[in-house]
PATITI-106388 format. One record per residue (C-alpha): residue in one letter; x, y, z. Coordinates in pm, whole numbers, padded with zeros to 5 digits, always signed. Example, Ala and Ser with C-alpha at 12.3 -4.5 7.8 and 13.67 -1.06 7.14 Angstrom:
% residues 2
a+01230-00450+00780s+01367-00106+00714
***
This chain:
% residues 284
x-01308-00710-01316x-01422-00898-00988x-01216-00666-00750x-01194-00322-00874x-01508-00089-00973x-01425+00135-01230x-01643+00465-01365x-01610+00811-01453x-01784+01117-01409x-01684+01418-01601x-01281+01432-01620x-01245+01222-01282x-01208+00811-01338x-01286+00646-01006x-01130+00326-00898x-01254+00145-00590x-01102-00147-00414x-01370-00379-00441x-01368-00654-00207x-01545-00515+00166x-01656-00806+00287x-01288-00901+00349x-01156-00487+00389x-01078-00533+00036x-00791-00749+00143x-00527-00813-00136x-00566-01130-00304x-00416-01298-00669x-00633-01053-00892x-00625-00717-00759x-00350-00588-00818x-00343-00694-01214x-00681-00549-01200x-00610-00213-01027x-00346-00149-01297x-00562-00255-01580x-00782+00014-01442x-00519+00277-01392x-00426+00186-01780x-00777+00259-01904x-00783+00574-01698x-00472+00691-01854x-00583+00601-02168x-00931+00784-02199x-00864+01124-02338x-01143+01240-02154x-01026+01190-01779x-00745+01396-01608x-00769+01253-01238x-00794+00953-01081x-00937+00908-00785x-00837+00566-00594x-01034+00416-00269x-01173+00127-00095x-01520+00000-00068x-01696-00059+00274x-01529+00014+00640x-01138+00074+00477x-00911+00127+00207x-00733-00142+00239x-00654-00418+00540x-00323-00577+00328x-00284-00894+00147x-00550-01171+00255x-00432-01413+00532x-00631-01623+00518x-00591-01700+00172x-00203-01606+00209x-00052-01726+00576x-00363-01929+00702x-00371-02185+00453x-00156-02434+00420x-00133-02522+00081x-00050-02195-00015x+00248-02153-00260x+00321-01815-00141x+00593-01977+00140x+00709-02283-00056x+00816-02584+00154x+01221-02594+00159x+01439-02488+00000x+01273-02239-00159x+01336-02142-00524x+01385-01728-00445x+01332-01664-00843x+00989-01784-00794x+00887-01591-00511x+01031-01278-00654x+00857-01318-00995x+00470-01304-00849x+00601-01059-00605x+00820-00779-00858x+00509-00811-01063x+00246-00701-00787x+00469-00408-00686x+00509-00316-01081x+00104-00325-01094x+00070-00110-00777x+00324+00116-00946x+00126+00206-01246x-00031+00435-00978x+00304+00596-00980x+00385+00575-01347x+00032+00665-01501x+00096+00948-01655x-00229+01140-01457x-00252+01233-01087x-00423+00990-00867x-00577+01091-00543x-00594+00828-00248x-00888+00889-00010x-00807+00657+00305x-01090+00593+00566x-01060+00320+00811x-00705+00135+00701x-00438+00127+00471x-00220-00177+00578x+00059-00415+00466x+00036-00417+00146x-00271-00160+00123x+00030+00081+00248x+00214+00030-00060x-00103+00078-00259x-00216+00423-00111x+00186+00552-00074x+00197+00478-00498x-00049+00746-00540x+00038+01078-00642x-00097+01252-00333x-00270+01096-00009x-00591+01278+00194x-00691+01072+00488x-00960+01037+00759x-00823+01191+01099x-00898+00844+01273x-00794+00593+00967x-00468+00434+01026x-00150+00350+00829x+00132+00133+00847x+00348-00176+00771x+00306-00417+01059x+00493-00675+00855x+00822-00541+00894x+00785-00755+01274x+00793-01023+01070x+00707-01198+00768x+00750-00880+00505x+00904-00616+00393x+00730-00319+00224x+00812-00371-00165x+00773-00059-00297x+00976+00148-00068x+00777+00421-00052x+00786+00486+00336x+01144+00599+00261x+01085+00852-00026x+00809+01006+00131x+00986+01022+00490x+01326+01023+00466x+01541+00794+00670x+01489+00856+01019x+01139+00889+01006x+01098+00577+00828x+01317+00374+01014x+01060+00473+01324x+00795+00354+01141x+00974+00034+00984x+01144-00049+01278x+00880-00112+01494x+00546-00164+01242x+00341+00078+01448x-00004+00206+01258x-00055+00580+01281x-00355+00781+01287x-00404+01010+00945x-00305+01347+01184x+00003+01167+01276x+00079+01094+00926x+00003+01447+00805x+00222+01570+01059x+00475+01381+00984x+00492+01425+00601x+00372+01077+00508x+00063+01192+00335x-00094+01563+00226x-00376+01622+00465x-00583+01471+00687x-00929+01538+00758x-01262+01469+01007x-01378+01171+00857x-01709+01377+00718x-01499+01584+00545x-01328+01344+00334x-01557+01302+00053x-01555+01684+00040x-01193+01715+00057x-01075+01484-00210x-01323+01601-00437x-01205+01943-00417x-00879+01850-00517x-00946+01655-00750x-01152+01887-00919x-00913+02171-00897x-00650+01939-01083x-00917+01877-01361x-00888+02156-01492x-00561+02167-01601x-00482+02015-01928x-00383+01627-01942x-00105+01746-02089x+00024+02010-01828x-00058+01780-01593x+00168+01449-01752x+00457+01717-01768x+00461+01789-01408x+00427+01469-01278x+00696+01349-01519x+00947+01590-01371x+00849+01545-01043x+00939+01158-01027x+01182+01199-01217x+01367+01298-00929x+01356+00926-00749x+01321+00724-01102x+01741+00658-01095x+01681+00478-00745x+01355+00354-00708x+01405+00047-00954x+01744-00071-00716x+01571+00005-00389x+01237-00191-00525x+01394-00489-00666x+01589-00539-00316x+01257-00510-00078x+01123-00756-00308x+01404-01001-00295x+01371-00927+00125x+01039-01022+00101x+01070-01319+00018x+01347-01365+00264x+01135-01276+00559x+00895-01494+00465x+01130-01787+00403x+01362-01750+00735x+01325-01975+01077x+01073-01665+01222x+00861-01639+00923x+00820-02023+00861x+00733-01969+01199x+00412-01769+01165x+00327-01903+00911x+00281-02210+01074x+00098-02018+01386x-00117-01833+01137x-00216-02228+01043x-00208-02356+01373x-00345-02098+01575x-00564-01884+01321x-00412-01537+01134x-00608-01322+01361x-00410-01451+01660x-00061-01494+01509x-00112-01117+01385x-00222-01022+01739x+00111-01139+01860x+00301-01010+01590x+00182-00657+01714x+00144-00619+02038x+00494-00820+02009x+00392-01102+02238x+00568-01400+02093x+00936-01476+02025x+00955-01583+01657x+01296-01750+01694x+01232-01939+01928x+00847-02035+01838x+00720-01981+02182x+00539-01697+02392x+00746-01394+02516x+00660-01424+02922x+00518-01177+03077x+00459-00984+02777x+00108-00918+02651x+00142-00574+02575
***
């Protein structure tokens, strides 16, 4: 595998995002790589945990734009009209690979240092339980414009209000905020992380796989009769947001302009995307 490291010490398998030059950025053979490693995991009668993080200075900084919205010949926004089926077939199956996080019948642990983005949201919120650095930083900054988180998760971790504060304005939160807020388990100094996840992960060891399967099992059982509906829509809104007058939009800013600036004024919510031009006064 070229972007996934993959070992296992004792009855812990460790998976590591493996691409830091680029924040280990999302890109077309990750994700079918971080669930073939999730599937050997699960299948090696001698691991119990999982333990999933990111190489280098983060977890995870989303999918790559400059693969994804800075180049132009880039078939992930099709010239129009756009054939939705396609779109929603390379889409449905990255969410269904960052799902076997969810499904794998063993726990995985998601240690998050520096950030867990985008789409590196939607990795890290498929794992079983979350532990992050005090000063990393999570959230969907997409939901501006140009995406729409597929997996859902923000809402079956929050609940509704809190996730339509989140959602509704893409703001990135510190891992105390997120604690607080119920997003993820704990969060942590940053030099205790390493320290932290390990202890929980060896705790869970201990337990027999097959205790361990059962729980889980009942556990998500509890959002299986939903999740499927609520996933397939996101994905099909993905698309859309990528496809309407504001995301054809930045994408072609993201070309024009560079990624790093059309994400600059996707946050700090600079630029009108309707009407393709600078929001005056507003650089905040």
């Amino acid at each position: 595998m070229s972007t996934i490291l993959y070992e296992t010490t004792g009855r812990i398998a460790r998976i590591t995002l493996n691409r830091p030059e680029v924040l280990n950025a999302i890109n077309d053979d990750l994700p079918g790589e971080l669930a073939a490693a999730v599937a050997e995991a699960d299948a090696d009668p001698e691991v119990h945990v999982m333990i999933l993080s990111g190489a280098g200075e983060a977890f995870c900084a989303g999918y790559d734009l400059a693969h994804y919205a800075a180049d132009p010949t880039n078939a992930m926004t099709q010239s129009m009209p756009w054939d939705p089926m396609q779109d929603y077939q390379f889409m449905w199956a990255n969410t269904q690979h960052f799902m076997s996080l969810f499904r794998a019948h063993k726990p995985v642990v998601c240690k998050v240092h520096g950030h867990a983005v985008a789409g590196g949201s939607d990795i890290a919120l498929c794992c079983d339980l979350v532990i992050m650095a005090d000063d990393a930083r999570i959230g969907y900054m997409p939901t501006r414009v140009w995406g729409c988180p597929t997996t859902a998760m923000w809402t079956y971790r929050l609940g509704l209000e809190k996730a339509k504060r989140m959602l509704l304005t893409g703001d990135k939160i510190t891992g105390v905020e997120a604690a607080e807020m119920g997003l993820v388990l704990k969060s942590v100094p940053a030099a205790d992380l390493d320290a932290e996840v390990e202890a929980l992960a060896g705790r869970m060891a201990s337990v027999p796989i097959n205790q361990l399967a059962m729980q889980k099992m009942v556990i998500n059982q509890t959002i299986e009769a939903t999740i499927n509906q609520t996933q397939r829509l996101a994905t099909v809104f993905d698309g859309i947001t990528r496809h309407s007058p504001e995301g054809l939009n930045f994408k072609a800013r993201a070309e024009s302009e560079g990624w790093k600036r059309a994400v600059e004024e996707r946050d700090a919510g600079s630029f009108d995307w309707t009407r393709n031009r600078p929001i005056p006064g507003n650089r905040d």
